[in-house]
N, C-alpha and C positions, 0 to 999 in steps of 0.2 A: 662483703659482696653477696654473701648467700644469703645474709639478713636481708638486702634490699629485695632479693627475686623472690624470697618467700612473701615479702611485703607485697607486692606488685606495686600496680596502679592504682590510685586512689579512686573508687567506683566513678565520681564524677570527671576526672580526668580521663579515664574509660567510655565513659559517653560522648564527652568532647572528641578523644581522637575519634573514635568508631564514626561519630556527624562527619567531621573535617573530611575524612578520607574517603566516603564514602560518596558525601557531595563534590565533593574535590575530584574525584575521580569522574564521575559523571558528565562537570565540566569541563575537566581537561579530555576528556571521550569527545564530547559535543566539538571543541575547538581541534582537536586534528580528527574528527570524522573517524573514530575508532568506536569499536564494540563497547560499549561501559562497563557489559559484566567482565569482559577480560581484563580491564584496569582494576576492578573492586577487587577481582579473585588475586589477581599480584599484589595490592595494597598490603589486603589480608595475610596472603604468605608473607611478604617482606616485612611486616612490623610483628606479627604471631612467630611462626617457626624458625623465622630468618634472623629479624633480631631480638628476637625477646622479649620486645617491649610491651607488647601485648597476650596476655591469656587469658582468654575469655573465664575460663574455667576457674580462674585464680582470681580475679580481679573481680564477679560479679558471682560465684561464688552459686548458690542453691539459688539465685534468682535469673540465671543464664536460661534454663529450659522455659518457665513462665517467661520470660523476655519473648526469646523466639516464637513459643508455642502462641502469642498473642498475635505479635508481629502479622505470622502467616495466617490469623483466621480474619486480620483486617486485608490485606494482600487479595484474599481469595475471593472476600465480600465485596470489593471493590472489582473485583471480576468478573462478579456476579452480575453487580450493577452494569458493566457495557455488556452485559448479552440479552439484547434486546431482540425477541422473537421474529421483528418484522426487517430484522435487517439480516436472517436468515437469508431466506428465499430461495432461491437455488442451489445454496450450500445446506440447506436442511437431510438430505438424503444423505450426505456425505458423512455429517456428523452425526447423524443418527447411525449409522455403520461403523465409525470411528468408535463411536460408546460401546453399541450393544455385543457389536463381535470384535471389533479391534479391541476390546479392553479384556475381554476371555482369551482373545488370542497372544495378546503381546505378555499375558499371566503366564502360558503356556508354553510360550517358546524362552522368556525370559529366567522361566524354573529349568530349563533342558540346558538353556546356557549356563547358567550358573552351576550345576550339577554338572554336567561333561565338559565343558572347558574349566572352569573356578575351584572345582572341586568339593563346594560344599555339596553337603548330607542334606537328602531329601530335603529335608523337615526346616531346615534353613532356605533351600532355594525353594521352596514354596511359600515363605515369609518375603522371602529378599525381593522374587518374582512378583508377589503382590503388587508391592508398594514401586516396583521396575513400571508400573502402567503410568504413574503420573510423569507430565512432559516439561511443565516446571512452567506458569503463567510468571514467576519469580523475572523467568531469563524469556518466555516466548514474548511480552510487549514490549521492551529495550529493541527486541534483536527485530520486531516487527515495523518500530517506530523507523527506526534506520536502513532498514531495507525495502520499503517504500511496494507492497508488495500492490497488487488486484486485489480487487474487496472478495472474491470468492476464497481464494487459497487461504489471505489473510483471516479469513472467518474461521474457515477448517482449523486452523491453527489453532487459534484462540479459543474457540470453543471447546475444541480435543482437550487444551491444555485446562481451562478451567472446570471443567465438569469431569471428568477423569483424572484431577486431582484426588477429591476428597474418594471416589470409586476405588482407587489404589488404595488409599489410607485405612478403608473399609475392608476391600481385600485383603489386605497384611490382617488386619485385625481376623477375620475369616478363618486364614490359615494357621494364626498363630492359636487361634481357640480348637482348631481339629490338631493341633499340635501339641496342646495340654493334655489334653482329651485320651490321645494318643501313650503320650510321656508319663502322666499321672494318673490313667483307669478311674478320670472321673467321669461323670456320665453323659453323655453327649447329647440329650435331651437335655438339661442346665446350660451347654453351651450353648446351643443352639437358641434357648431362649432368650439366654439373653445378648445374643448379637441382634433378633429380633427385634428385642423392646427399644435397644437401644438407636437402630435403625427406624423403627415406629416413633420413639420420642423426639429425634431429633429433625426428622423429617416433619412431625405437627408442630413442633416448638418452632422451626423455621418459618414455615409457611404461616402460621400464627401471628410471629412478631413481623414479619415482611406487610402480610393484610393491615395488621393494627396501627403498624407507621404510618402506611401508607391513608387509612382512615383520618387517621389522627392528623396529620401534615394536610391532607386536604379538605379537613373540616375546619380548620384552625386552629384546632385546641392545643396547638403549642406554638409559641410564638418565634417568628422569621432569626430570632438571635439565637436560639435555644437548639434550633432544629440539630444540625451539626454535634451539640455534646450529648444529647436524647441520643441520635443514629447510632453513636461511641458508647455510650452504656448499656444499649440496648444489643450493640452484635458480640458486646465483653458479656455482658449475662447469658444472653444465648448461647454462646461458647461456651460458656464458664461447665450452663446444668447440664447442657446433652455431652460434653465431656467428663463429667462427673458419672454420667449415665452409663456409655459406653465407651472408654478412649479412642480419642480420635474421628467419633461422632461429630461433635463440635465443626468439624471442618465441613462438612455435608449440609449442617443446618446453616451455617450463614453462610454457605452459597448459596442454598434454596432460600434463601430471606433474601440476597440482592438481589436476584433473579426476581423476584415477585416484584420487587421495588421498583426496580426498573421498566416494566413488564402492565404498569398502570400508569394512566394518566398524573402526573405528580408534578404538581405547579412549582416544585422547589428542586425540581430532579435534575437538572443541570446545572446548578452552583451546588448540591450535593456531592456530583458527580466529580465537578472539577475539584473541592473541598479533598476530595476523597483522593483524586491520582497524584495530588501534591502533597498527603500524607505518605502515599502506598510510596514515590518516588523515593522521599526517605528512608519510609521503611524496609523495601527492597536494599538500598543501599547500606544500610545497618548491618542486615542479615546476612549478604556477602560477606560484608566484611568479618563479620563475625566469625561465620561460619568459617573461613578461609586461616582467619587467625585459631582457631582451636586447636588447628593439628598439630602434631606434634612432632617432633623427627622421626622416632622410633614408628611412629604409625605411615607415616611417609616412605621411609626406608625400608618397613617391610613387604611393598608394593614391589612386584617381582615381575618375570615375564609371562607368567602365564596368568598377572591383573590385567597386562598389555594387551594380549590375546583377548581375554575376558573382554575387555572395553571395543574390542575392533569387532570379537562378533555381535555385540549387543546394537552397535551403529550401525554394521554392515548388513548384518545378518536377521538378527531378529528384530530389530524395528520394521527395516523394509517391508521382511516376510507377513509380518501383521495387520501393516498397511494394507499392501498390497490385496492379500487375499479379503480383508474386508471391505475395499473398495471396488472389488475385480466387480464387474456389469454393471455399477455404480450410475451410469452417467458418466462422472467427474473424468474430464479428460486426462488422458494419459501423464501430460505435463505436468499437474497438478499433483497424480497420484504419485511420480516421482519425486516433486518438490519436498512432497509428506513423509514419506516415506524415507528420507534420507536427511530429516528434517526432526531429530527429536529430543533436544537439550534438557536436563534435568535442572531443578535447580532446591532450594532449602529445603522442602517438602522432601523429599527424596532422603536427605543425610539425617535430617534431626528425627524422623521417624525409623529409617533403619537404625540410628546411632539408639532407639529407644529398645526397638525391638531384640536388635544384637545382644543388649544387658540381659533382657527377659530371657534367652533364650540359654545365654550359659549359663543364669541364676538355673533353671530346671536341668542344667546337665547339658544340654547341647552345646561343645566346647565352640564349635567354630560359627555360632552367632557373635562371636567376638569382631569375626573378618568382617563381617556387614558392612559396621561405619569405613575403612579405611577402600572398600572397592565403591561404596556408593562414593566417597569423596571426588575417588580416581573418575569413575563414569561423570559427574558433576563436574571435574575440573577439563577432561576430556571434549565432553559436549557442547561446553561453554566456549571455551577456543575453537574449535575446530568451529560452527555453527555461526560463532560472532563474523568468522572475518569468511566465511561461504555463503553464506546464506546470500547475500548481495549479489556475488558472481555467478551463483548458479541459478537464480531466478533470473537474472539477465539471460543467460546462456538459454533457459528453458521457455525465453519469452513471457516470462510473469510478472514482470514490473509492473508500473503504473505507468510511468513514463522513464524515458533515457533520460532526459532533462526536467526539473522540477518546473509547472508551467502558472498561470496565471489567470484569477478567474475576475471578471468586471461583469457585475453587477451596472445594469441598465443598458439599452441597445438604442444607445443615439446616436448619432456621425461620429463624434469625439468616439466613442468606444470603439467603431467599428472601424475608424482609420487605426485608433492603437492597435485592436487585433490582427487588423491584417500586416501592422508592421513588425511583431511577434510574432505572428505565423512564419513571416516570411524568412526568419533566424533559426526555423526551426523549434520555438518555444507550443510546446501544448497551450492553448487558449480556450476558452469556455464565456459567452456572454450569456447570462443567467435575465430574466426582465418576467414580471407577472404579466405584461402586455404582450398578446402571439403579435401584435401589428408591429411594437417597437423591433421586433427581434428577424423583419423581412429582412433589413440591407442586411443582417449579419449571413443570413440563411442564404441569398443572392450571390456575399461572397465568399460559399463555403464557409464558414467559420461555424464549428459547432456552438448549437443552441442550447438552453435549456428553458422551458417555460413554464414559469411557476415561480411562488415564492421560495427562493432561498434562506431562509428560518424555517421553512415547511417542516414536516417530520418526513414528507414523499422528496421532497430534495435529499434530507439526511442517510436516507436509503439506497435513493436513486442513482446521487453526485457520487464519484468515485473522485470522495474532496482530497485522497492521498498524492493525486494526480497532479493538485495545485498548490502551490507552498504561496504564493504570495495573492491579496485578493483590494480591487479597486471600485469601491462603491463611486457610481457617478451617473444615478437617477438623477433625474428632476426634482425630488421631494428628500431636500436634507433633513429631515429630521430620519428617515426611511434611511439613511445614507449615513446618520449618527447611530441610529440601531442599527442596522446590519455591520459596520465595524467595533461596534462595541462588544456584539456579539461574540464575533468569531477574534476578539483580539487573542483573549486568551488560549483558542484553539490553534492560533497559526503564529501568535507573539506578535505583541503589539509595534513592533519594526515592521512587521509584513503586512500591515493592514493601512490601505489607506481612501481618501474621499478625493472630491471636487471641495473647493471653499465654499462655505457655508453664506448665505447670500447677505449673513443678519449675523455677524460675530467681529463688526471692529469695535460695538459701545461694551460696556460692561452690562449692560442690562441684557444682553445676547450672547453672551462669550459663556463657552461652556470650561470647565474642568478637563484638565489634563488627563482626565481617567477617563473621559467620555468622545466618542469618535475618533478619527483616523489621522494619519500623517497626513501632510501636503504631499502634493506632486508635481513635478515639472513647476511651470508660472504661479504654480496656488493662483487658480483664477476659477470663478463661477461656474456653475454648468451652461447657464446662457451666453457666457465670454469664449468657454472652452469653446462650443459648438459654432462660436460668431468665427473664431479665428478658422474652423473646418470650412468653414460657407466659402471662406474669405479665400481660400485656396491655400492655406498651411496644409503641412502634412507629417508625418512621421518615420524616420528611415535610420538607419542605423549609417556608421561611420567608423572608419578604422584611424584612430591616431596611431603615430609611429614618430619615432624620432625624425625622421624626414616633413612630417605633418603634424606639428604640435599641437597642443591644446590654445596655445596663444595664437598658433597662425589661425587655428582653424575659426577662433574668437575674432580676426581680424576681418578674415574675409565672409563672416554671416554674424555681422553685429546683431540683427535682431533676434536670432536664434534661442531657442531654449536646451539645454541639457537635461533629458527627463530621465536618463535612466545611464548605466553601464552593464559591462559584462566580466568578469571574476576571468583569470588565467582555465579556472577549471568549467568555465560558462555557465554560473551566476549570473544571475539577473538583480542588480539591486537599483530600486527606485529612488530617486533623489529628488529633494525639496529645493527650494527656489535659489539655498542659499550655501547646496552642499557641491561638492567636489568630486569629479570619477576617482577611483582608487587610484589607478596611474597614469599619469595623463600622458605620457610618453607612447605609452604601449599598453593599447586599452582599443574594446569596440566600444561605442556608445550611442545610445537612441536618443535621437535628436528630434523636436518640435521646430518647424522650418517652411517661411514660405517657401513655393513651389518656385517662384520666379531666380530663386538664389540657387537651385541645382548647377547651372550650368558654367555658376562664376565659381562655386566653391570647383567644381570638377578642372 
């Protein structure tokens, strides 16, 4: 038996579970509506400490740190790439405050915690405090994606979290060189310099290779297949030298590389982009899991009451406190600044660099840089729970959502759209008719229904639309090919379930028939835009309906034969769209949107 645990896992059986568990978790997150990182962080414990079947440390052996250490500078670059300057806007102020003084601040009150509550020795809590500034982009877009928040707060978030990452990373390194300095009576002119160069290299080495891609990609000189392993080689080099230069440099430069990337016109920046969150998706999940699997029991078990403490004043106390005061006269309404401020999950960043620093620091004699990795776990495993299943309730509570109900946006403002909307409206569903024409978009405006006017692929829609608002989206212009691009488009942004058209007017020969990869669902009759709009003329309409067992789905087929079923509603009020040929979930005990002459209201009643 001792033969087999000293063997472990065979590295590629190591890879496989770490994939399975971690997408596995993700999906079974998605299907009961649960936080993901609190599924990976249990995976982790229950196959690592729990059963033993996994040790990272055992099973992947000297290649475990370079794993991770890779993992998180592709994570971060891909964080870089969604912070796009111009989708600031009035969250510029906020995050400009979050950096400049919430990241001195939360260094400062983070060292006071750790030293008077934790008990470590200065010279540790101003290492541990450091690297305490980062918010964890690991766990802030999981926990973002699902709590559906206003594009303001959301911004604050995400921006704090990704650019106050590598700042933390910087800082630990800061303190930990006035702590040699200190420890050793070497001369603090040498240190000094070279936290400099290595802040100066990796800072031109980023913005360097960010410029040169971005050159390169939009002059052509690399070709549309190539792009993708070029980005991959090019943010592993980057990492590779300013990590070499200064450690933990690496993490600063290819954030300032996707930052620039993103940040220019880049004809490839959106399949880049997507390329990119379906690696990071993985890689996030890995690195939980991983991380989760490394501890050990002994390191677990010697988590006391006063790591408890530690962890409740760090949530309660000095995150708020950091917020708070760098946001005080801010603007940012009060709601917000609460939201932030009680709002601040760690995640990989956090443990693999204290787990780095802790070694360094009892290598030079400071025994209790040992404690680092086993309270960053605690604070990590703390914030991640507590954060996955609040976050949702208390942005409700503080009125910061998007909407209460996920709503629905139709593309083109013809009768058809403007009867659907106002039958959505009338359920309670958020609605949004988007049209480049201000004239198409009168009857919408007439009946209240908000507008948008512009193209929706615009970059001033991508700004503008607060698209978190709408989960499901219905192109049905006049100009299908207009109506094959805009749901091809956003397939992959909303899932290609959620997108759908009007029938395309030129798709029953095979000389017109597009690919399954190209355009939208059917909906309701799959009929024309000129048929949809014939049957509005014609005095059809749109209304919702409650079946019940007293009111079946067959009686109610009885008495409105020509009827369409376009849509139903979920027990938890889901809205899902159906095609000509699909079925409500339950047809017993279900609401459902109905396309219906007006003549048949009074027979069905």
């Amino acid at each position: 038996m001792a033969v087999a645990e000293t063997a472990g896992l065979d590295p590629v059986m190591g890879f496989a579970l770490v994939g399975a568990l971690g997408v596995g978790s993700q999906w079974l997150a998605w299907r009961l509506r649960m936080p993901a990182i609190v599924l990976m962080l249990v995976a982790g414990l229950v196959v690592g400490p729990g059963l033993g079947l996994l040790d990272p440390s055992r099973d992947f052996g000297n290649l475990l740190q370079p794993m991770i250490a890779i993992a998180v500078a592709i994570i971060l670059f891909e964080g870089g790439l969604t912070l796009h300057f111009a989708g600031l806007r009035d969250a510029a102020t906020g995050v400009k405050r979050l950096v400049v003084l919430g990241a001195p601040l939360g260094w400062a009150f983070s060292a006071g915690t750790l030293h008077y509550v934790a008990g470590l020795s200065w010279a540790t809590s101003a290492v541990f405090g450091g690297i305490m500034i980062v918010t964890g982009p690991t766990v802030i877009a999981p926990l973002l994606r699902q709590a559906r928040l206003r594009r303001r707060p959301a911004a604050l978030l995400q921006w704090e979290a990704i650019v106050n990452d590598p700042v933390g990373a910087l800082a630990a390194v800061l303190a930990f060189e006035i702590v040699i300095v200190v420890q050793t009576a070497t001369g603090a002119g040498q240190a000094v310099a070279d936290l400099v160069i290595g802040i100066a290299v990796a800072t031109l080495l980023g913005l360097a290779a960010g410029w040169g891609t971005a050159r390169a990609f939009g002059r052509g000189m690399v070709p549309e297949y190539m792009k993708v392993p070029v980005l991959f080689v090019l943010v592993l080099g980057v990492f590779g030298v300013s990590d070499w230069v200064l450690h933990e440099a690496g993490l600063l430069a290819v954030t300032l590389m996707g930052i620039l990337i993103a940040n220019v016109e880049l004809p490839s920046y959106t399949e880049l982009r997507r390329f990119k969150e379906q690696a990071t998706v993985m890689l996030v999940s890995g690195v939980f899991i991983l991380l989760a699997a490394n501890m050990d029991r002994e390191t677990l078990m010697a988590l006391d009451l006063r790591a408890l403490l530690f962890v409740l004043a760090v949530i309660f106390v000095a995150r708020p406190a950091a917020v708070l005061l760098s946001l005080a006269f801010s603007g940012v309404p009060r709601a917000e600044r609460m939201l932030i401020a009680l709002t601040g999950p760690r995640g990989v960043v956090l443990v693999a660099v204290a787990g780095l620093f802790g070694e360094r620091l009892a290598d030079i004699g400071i025994e209790d840089g040992a404690q680092m990795a086993p309270l960053a776990f605690a604070l990590v495993a703390a914030t991640v729970v507590l954060h996955g299943f609040t976050l949702s309730p208390l942005a409700r509570a503080l009125g910061l959502t998007a909407a209460d109900r996920p709503g629905v946006m139709i593309v083109g403002g013809s009768p058809w759209s403007v009867a659907l909307a106002r039958a959505l409206k009338g359920i309670g569903l958020p609605v949004i008719i988007v049209d480049p024409n201000y004239m198409h978009l009168r009857a919408a405006r007439e009946a209240e229904i908000e507008t948008y006017f512009g193209d929706l692929l615009s970059e001033d829609a991508e700004h503008r639309l607060d698209l978190v608002r709408y989960e499901q989206v219905i192109a049905a212009t006049d100009n299908d090919a207009y109506n094959t691009l805009v749901t091809t488009d956003l397939g992959p942004e909303f899932g290609r379930e959620k997108v759908f058209q009007l029938k395309r007017s030129k798709d029953s020969s095979a000389r017109h028939a597009l690919p399954a990869t190209l355009g939208g669902r059917p909906i309701g009759p799959n009929e024309t835009y000129l048929e949809a709009n014939a049957r509005i003329r014609d005095g059809w309409e749109f209304r919702a309906t409650k079946l019940s067992k007293e009111f079946t789905l067959s009686q109610w087929r009885e008495k409105n034969p020509k009827a369409f079923i376009v849509a139903d509603f979920g027990p938890d009020g889901s809205l899902r769209f159906l095609g000509p040929e699909a079925e409500p979930r339950d047809q017993n005990d279900v609401q459902i949107l109905v396309l219906a002459p007006k003549r048949e209201e009074r027979k069905e009643a």
